[in-house]
C-alpha positions in Angstrom: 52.0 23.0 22.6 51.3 19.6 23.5 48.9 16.9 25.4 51.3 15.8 28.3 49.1 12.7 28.9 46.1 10.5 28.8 44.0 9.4 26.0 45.2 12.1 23.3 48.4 11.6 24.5 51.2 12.9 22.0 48.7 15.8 20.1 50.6 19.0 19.1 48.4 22.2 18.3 50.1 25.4 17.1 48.5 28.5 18.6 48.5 31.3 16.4 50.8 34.0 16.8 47.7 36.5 17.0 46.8 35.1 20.3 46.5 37.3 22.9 46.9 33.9 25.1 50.1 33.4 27.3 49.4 29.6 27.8 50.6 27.9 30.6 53.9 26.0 29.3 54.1 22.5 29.0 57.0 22.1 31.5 54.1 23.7 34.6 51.4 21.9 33.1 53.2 18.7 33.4 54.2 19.6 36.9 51.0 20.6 38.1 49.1 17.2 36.5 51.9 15.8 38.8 50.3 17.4 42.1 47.1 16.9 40.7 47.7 13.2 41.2 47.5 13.3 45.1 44.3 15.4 45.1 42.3 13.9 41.8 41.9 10.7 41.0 40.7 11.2 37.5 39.9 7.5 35.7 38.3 6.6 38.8 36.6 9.5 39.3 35.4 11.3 36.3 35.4 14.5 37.6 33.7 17.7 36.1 36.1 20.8 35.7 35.8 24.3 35.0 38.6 26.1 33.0 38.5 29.8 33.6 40.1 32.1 31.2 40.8 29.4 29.1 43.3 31.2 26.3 44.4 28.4 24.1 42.3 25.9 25.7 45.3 24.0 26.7 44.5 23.2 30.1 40.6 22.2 28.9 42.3 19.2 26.4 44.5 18.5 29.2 42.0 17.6 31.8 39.6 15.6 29.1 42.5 13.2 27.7 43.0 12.2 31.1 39.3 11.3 32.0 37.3 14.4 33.3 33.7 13.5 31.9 32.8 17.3 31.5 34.7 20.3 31.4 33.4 23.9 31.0 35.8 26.5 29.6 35.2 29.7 29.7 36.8 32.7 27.7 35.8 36.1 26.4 38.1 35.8 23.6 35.7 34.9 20.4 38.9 34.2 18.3 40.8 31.5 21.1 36.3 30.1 21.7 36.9 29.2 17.7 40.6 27.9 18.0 39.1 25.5 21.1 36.3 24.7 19.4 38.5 23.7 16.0 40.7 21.4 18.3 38.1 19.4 19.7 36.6 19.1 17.0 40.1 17.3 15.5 39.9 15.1 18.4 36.2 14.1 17.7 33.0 13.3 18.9 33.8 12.3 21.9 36.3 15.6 23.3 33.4 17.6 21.9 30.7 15.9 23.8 32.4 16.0 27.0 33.5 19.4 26.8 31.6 23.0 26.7 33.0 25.3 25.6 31.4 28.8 26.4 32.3 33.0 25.2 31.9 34.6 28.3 33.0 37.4 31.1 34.5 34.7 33.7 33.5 37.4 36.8 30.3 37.5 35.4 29.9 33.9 34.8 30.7 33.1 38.4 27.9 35.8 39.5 25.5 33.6 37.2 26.3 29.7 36.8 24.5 27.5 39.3 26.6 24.3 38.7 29.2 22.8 40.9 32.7 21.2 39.6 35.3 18.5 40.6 38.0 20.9 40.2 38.3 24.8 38.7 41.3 26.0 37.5 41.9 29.9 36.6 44.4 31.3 34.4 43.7 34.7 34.3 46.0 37.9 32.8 48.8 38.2 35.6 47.6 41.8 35.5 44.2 41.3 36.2 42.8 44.3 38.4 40.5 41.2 40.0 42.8 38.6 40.2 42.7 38.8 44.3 39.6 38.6 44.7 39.5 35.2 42.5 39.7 32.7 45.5 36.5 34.4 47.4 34.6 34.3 43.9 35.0 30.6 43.8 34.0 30.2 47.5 31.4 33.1 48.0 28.6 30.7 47.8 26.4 34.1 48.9 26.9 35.1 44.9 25.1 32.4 43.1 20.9 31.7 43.8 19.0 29.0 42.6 15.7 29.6 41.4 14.6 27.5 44.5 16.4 29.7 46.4 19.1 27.7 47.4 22.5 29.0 47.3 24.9 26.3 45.1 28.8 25.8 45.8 30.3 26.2 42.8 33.7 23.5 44.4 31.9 20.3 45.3 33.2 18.9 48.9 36.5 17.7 48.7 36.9 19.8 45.4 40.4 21.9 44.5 40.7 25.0 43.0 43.5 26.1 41.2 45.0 29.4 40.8 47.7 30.7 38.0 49.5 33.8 38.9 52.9 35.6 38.7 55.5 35.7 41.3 53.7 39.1 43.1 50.7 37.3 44.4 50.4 35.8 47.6 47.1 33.7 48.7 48.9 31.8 51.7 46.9 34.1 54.2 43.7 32.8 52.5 41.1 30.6 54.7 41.2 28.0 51.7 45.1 27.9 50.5 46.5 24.2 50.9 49.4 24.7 48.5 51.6 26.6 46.5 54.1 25.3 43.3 56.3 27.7 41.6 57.6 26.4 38.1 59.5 29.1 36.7 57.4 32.0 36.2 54.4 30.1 36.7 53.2 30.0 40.4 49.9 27.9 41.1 48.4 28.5 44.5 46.2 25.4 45.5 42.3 26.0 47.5 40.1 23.2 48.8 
């Protein structure tokens, strides 16, 4: 796998054969950066992202070579946390300062983090029993308190969310859904 674009431009990693991971491929990555475009204007903007289910990490390096100033990725995975962490640590100081990488439940994070982001995008396992109910997790601002008591929104206003899924899944009925992209296998449905 490779960095499409951006700073680390060119940078191959090899994922081990161990992984559990079924990364998105570099021919729908590159297509979905291309959408991206006309929502996110990322060296203007410096926006923060989150990167559910991370896997390989491949979306996470993706979105800090071409100028997100902070990206959270999450994934329960402790050997694909390491493999992350390894890469960015190749890249240097700089990808490591800018991105967070964090071993977690990603259902359970939602319930907890009080932080808002730019843009989230969610890979999850095509099988997922909770994969539906994904979109209302990002939007439910009802799940996440503040100590103050204030209830966060974990999309900032005017923030996409982006969903990975197979070919079975359909979230055009949802209040949200702006888009969808089907590049192969790979079908992204888009939420602001």
């Amino acid at each position: 796998m490779r960095i499409v674009a951006g700073k680390y431009r060119g940078r191959h990693f090899d994922v081990p054969r161990t992984f559990k991971a079924r990364p998105t491929t570099d021919f729908a990555k590159e297509n979905l950066f291309n959408v991206l475009r006309s929502y996110i204007d990322f060296e203007s903007d410096a926006p923060t992202a989150l990167d559910l289910f991370a896997g390989t990490g491949s979306i996470t390096l993706e979105l800090l070579s071409r100028g997100c100033c902070r990206v959270t990725a999450v994934e329960l995975d402790a050997q694909h946390v390491a493999f992350i962490r390894r890469f960015l640590h190749t890249l240097g100081s700089d990808a490591e300062s800018d991105a967070l990488v964090l071993r977690a439940d990603v259902l359970r994070f939602l319930q907890k983090t009080t932080a808002s982001y730019d843009f989230i995008f969610a890979d999850p396992p095509y099988a997922l029993p909770d994969l539906e109910q994904l979109p209302e997790l990002i939007f439910d601002e009802g799940l996440r308190m503040n100590a103050d008591g204030t209830r966060p929104a974990l999309l900032a206003p005017d923030g996409l969310f982006v969903l990975e899924h197979g070919k079975t899944h359909d979230f055009s009925g949802h209040p949200h859904f702006v888009a969808h992209r089907a590049y192969g296998s790979v079908n992204f449905s888009f939420f602001q």
